[in-house]
C-alpha positions in Angstrom: 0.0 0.0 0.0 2.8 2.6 0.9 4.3 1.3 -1.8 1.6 2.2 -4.1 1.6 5.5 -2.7 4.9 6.8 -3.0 4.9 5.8 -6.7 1.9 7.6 -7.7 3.5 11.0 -5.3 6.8 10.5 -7.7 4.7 10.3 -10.8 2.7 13.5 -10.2 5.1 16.0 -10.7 6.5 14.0 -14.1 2.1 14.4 -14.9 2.3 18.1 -14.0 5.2 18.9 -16.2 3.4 17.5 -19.4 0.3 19.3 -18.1 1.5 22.3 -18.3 3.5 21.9 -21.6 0.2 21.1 -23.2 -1.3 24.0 -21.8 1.1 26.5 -23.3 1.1 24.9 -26.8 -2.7 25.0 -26.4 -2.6 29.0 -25.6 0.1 29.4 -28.4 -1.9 28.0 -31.3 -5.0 29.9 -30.2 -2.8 32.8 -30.0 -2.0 32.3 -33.5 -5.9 31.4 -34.5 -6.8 35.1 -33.3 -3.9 36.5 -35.1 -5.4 34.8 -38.3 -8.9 35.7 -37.5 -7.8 39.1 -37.4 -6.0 38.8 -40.7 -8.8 37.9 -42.3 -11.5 40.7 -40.8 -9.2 43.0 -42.3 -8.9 41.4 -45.8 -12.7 41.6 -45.6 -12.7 45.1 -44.0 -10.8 46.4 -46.9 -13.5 47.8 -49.9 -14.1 46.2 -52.8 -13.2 48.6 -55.8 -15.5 48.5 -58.7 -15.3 49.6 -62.0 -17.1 51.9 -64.0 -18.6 49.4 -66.0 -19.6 47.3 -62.6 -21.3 50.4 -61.3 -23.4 50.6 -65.0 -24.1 46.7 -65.1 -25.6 47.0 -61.0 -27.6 50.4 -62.6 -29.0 48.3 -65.5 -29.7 44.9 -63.2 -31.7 47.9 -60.8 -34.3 49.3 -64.2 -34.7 45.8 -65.6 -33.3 42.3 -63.4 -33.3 39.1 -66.4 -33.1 36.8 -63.6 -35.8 37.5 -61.5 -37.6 40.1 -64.1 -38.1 42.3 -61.4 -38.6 46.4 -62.7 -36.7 49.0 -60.4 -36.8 46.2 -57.5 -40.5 45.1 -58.3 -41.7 42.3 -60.0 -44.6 43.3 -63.0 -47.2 41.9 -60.8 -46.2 43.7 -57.8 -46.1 47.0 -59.6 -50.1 46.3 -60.7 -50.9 45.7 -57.5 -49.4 48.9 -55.9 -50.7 51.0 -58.9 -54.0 49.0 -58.4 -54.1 50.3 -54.5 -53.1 54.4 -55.3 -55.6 54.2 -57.9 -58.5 53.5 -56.0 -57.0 55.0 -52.7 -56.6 58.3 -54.6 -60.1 58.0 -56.5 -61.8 57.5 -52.7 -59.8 60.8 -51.8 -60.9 62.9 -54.9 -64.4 61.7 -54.6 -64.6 62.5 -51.1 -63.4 65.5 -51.7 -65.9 66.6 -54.9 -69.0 65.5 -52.4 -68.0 67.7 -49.5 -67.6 70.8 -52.0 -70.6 69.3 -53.7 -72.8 69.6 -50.1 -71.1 73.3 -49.4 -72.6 74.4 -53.0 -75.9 73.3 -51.8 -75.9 75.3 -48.7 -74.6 78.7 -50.8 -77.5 81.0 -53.0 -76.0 82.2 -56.1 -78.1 85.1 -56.0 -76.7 86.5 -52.8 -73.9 85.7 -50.2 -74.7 83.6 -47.2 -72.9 85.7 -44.7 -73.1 89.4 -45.0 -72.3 90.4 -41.4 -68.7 92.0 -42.0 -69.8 95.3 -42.7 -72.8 97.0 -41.3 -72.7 100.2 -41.6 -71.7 101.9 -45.5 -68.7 103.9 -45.7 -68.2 107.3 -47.6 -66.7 108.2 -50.8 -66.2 111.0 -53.3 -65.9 112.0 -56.6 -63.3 113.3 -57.9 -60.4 111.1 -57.4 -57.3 113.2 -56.1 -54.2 111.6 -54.7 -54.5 111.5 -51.0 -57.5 113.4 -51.4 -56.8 117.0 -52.2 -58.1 118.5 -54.5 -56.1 121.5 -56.0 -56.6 123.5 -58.8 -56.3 127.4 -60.1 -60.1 128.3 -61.6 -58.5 130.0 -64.6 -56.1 127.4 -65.5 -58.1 124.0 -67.0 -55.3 121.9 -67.1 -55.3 121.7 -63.5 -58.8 120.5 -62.7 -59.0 118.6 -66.0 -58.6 115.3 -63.9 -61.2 115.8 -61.4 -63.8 116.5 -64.4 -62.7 113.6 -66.1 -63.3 111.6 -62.9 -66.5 112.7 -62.4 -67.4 112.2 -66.0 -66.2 108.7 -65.4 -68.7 108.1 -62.9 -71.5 110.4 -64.3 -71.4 108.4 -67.8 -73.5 105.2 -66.4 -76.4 107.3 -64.8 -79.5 108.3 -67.4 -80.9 112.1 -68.1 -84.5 111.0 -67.4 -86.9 112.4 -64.7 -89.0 109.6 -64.8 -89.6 108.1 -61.8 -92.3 106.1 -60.7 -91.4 105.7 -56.7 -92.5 107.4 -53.4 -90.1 109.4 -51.2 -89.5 108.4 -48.0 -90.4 104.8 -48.8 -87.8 101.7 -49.2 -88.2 99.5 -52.4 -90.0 96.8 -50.8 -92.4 99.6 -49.7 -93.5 100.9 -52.9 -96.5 100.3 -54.5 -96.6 97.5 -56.7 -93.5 95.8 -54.6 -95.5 92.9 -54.2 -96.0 92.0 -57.5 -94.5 88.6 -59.2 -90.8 89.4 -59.6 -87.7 88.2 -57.9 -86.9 91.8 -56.4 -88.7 95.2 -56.4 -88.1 96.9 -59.3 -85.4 99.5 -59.2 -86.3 103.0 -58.3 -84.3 105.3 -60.9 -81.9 107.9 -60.0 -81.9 110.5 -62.7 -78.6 112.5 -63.4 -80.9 115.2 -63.9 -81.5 115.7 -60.2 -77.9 116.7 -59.2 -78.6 120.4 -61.1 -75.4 122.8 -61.2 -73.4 119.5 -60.4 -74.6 117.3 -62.9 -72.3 118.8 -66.0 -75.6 118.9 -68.3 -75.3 122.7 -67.9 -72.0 123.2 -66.6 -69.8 120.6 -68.3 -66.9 122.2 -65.7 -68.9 121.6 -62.4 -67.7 124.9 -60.5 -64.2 124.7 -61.8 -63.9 127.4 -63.5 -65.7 129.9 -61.1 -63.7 128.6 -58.1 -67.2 126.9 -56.8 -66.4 123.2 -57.2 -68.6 120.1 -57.3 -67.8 116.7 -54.9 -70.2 113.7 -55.4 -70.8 111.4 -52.2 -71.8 108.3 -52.7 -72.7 105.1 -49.7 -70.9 102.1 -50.7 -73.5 99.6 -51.2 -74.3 97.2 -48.9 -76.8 94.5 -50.0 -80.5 94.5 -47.8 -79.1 97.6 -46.1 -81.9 100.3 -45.3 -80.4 103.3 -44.4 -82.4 104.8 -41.7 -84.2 101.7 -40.2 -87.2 102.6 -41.0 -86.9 106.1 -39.2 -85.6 109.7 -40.7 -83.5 109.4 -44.0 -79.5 109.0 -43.4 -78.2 112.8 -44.2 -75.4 114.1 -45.5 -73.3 117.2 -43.3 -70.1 118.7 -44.4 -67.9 120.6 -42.0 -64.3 121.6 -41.3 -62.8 119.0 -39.9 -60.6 121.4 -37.7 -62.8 123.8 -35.9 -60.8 127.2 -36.5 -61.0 126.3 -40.1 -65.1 126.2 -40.5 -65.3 129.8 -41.7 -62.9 129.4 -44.6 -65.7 126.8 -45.5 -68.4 129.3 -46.8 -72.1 128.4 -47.7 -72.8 124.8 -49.1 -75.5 123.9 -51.7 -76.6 120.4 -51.5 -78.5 118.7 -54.4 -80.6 116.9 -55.2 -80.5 117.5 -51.2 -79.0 116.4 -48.5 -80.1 113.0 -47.8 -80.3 109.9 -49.5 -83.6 108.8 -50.3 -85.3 105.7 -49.0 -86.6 104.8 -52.3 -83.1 104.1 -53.2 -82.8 101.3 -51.2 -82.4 97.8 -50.5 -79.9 96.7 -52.5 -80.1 93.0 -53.9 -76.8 92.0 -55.5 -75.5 92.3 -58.4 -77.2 89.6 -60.2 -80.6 90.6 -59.0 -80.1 94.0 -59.5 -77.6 94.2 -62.4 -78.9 97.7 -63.6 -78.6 99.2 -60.0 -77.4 102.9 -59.9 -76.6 104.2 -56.7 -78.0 107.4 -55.4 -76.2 110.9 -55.2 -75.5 113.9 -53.2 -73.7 116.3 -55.0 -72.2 119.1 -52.3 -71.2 122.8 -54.5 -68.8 124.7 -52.1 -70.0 128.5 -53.1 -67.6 130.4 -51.5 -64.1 128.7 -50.5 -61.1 131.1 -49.0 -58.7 130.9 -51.8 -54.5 130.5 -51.6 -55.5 128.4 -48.4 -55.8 124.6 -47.5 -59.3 123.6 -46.5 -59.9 120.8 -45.0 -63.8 119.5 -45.2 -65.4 116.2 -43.5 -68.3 115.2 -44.4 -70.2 112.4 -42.5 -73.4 110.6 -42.4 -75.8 110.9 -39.8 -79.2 108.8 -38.7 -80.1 105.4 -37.2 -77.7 102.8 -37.9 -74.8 104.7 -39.2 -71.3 104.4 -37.6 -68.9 107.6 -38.8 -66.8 107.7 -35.4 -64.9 104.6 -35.9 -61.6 105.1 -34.5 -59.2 102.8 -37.0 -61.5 103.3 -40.2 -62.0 107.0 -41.6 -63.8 106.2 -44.5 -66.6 104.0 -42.2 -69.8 106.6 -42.6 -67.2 109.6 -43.2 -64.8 111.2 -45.2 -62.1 113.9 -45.3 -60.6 115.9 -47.8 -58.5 119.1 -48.6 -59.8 122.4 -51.0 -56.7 124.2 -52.1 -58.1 127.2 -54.2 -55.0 129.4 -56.4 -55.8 132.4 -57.6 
């Protein structure tokens, strides 16, 4: 038994020895796997170079494949079935889209806007046009009101000489006699150019021009089913100095046909129910203007329903302009 024993103690460390030996070889030729591992990743990592002609073979395989007969990456069959799903995905869209603005037709009148609620109350203009609205001219010089006739000619040329007219003052359109009858709207109460006398150029083609007493036509911007008024005293038409100190270089005023816009005038129904529409007049002749000075004049319309103090708008039921008279 010891004897047994003491041989196996002296052959360990002979065991040990080769142990070990095979160890390190084992660890040196793993070594040199990695090394050759490595070797190759960097063969691999290094890029391929291709040629011109590679580059336009892969281009041509990409529009048209002979091996698989796919188009740009898509076989024909695919490509139908795409093309198939846009069309009908994209029809869907466009005929959604045609029966929503279909429906929104139905709800509009092409006789007359649906909404009408931005502006309530009709601002002011004038005629003539002058840049930045003076007006300034020598009385014996024609070249330099020559523009401002021409302007009110301009506006003057759509309005008819007759003095027929078949309505009531001091009643709307709708109030007339006769309103009632079969028609879409109430027929159209005339305003004659006739009625603005000294200022309707039939007798003096100049209007006030030449003897220093000019002509301005105001006219309400129209506003459609608008009655000026409400049903109570016609809206009126006041001209002042906009500045007090200046209201005596003003002089007298002559209004015509006078100064208010008749009821008669009014509703207005659109343009395509009332396509011959003319809008009324109030022609203002300033008889007696201080000359060689700047005068500026506001005039404003007053009664039920107007607005002319509007802080941000100063043509909202008003308007301001500037005489300059040479001698």
């Amino acid at each position: 038994m010891s004897t047994t024993n003491n041989a196996a103690a002296a052959a360990t460390p002979q065991s040990l020895k080769h142990t070990n030996a095979h160890d390190a070889t084992r660890r040196q030729n793993g070594e040199e796997e990695d090394e050759e591992e490595e070797q190759d990743d960097e063969e691999e990592m290094e890029p391929v170079k291709r040629t011109w002609g590679d580059r336009l073979k892969g281009l041509r395989h990409f529009f048209y494949n002979p091996h698989t007969g796919e188009v740009v990456g898509r076989t024909p069959k695919s490509w139908g079935q795409i093309c198939l799903f846009y069309f009908l995905y994209f029809s869907f869209l466009g005929a959604l889209f045609a029966f929503t603005m279909w429906a929104l037709v139905m709800t509009l009148s092409y006789e007359l806007p649906k909404y009408q609620d931005r502006v309530s109350s009709p601002g002011l203009m004038i005629r003539p046009r002058a840049p930045l609205f003076e007006i300034n001219f020598m009385s014996n010089s024609p070249k330099s009101f020559e523009p401002y006739v021409n302007s009110i000619n301009e506006l003057l040329s759509s309005y008819q000489n007759t003095s027929e007219n078949f309505c009531d003052a001091g009643l709307y359109r709708d109030e007339q006699a006769g309103a009632g009858q079969p028609g879409r709207v109430p027929l159209m109460c005339p305003f004659s150019r006739k009625d603005l006398g000294l200022c309707s150029g039939l007798e003096d083609p100049m209007y006030g021009f030449t003897s220093g007493t000019p002509c301005v036509l105001l006219k309400m911007n129209r506003i459609i089913g608008f009655k000026p008024g409400n049903h109570t005293n016609p809206v009126k038409v006041t001209c002042d100095g906009k500045k007090e100190e200046q209201q005596h270089l003003l002089g007298d005023i002559e209004f015509f046909p006078n100064d208010i816009f008749d009821p008669m005038y009014f509703p207005y129904y659109g343009k395509v129910l009332d396509g011959m529409y003319t809008q009324p007049l109030v022609a203002a002749r300033f008889l007696n203007l201080t000359h060689d000075t700047p005068v500026t004049i506001e005039c404003r319309l007053e009664g039920n329903g107007i607005v002319n103090k509007h802080e941000r708008d100063r043509f909202l039921g008003r308007i301001a302009f500037t005489f300059t008279v040479s001698s």
